[in-house]
C-alpha positions as CSV (number, residue, x, y, z in Angstrom):
1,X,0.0,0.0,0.0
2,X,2.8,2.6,0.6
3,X,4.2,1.4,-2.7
4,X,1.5,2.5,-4.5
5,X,0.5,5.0,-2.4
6,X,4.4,6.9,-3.0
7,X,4.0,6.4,-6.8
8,X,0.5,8.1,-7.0
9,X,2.4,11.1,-5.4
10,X,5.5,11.0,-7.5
11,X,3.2,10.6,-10.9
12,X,2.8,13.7,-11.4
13,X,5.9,15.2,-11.5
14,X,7.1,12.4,-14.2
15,X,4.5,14.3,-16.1
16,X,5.5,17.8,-15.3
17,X,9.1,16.8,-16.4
18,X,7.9,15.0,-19.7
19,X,6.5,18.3,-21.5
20,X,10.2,19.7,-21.3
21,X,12.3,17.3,-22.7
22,X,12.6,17.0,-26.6
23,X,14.4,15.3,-28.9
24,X,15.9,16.0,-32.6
25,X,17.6,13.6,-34.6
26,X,20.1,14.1,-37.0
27,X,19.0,11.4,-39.9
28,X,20.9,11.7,-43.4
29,X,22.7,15.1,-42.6
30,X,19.0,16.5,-41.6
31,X,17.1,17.6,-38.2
32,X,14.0,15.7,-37.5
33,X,11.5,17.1,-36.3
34,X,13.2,20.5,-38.6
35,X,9.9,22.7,-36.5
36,X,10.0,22.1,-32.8
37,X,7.2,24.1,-30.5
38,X,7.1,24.5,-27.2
39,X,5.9,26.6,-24.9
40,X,7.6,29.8,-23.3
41,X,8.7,30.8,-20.3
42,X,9.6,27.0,-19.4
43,X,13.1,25.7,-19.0
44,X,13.8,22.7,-21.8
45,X,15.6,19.8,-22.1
46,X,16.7,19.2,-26.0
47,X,18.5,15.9,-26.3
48,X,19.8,15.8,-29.6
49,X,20.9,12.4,-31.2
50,X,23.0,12.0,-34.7
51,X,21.8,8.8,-36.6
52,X,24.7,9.5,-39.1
53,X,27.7,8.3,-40.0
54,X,29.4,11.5,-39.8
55,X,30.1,14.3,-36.4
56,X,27.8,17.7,-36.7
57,X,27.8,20.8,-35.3
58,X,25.0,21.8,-33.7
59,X,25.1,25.5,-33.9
60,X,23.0,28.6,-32.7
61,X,23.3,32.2,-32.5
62,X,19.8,32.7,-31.8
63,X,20.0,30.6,-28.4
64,X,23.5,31.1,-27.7
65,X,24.4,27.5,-28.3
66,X,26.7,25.7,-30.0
67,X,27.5,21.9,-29.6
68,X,29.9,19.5,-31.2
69,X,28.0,15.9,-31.7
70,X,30.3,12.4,-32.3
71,X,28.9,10.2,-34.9
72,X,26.2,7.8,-33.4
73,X,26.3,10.1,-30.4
74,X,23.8,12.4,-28.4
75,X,23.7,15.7,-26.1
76,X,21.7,17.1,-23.9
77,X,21.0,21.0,-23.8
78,X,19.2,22.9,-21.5
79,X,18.2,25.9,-22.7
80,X,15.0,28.5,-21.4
81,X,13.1,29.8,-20.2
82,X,12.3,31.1,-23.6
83,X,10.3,34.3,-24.9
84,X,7.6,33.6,-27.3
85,X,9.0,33.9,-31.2
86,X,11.4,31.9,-33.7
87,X,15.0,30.5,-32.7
88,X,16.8,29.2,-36.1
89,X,19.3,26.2,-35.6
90,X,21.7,24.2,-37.8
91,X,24.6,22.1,-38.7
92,X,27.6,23.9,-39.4
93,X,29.0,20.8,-41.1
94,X,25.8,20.5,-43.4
95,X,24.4,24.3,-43.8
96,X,22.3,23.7,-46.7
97,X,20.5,20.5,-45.5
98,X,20.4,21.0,-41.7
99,X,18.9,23.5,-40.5
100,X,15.3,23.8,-38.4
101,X,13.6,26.5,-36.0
102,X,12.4,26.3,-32.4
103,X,9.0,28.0,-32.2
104,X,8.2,29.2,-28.9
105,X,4.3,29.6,-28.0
């Protein structure tokens, strides 16, 4: 009973900390999803995971990030709490195929 009883109380917090953490995957030198939205004014977990065969650069200006991701490897960033608008991101190894945009709503 105090099993179930401690779960019931810790449930909802799993769920608080689900709706900030998002992935991207790097797939063919490409970021998938390439439009992420999320909410504002919420700090986010963006774990980003490259499916290819090659390292990229996760790179931007607009949230003052720039990452360096090994082939077959992942990050985590933490970025926010955001202000409603449009945050552009991209590969610096791939600029004309990786690119996406954070939407913040």
């Amino acid at each position: 009973m105090k099993k179930f009883f401690l779960i019931t109380l810790l449930f909802p917090f799993a769920v608080l900390a689900a709706d900030t953490d998002y992935t991207l995957v790097i797939k063919d030198h490409r970021f998938q999803p390439n439009e992420l939205t999320v909410p504002s004014g919420k700090k986010l977990t963006l774990l980003i995971e490259n499916q290819d065969a090659t390292p990229e650069e996760f790179e931007s200006h607009a949230l003052n990030r720039e990452k360096m991701i090994a082939a077959g490897g992942s990050v985590k960033l933490y970025i926010g709490p955001l202000d409603s608008g449009s945050y552009t991101f991209g590969g610096e190894f791939h600029e004309a195929t990786a690119k996406g945009t954070i939407i913040v709503r």
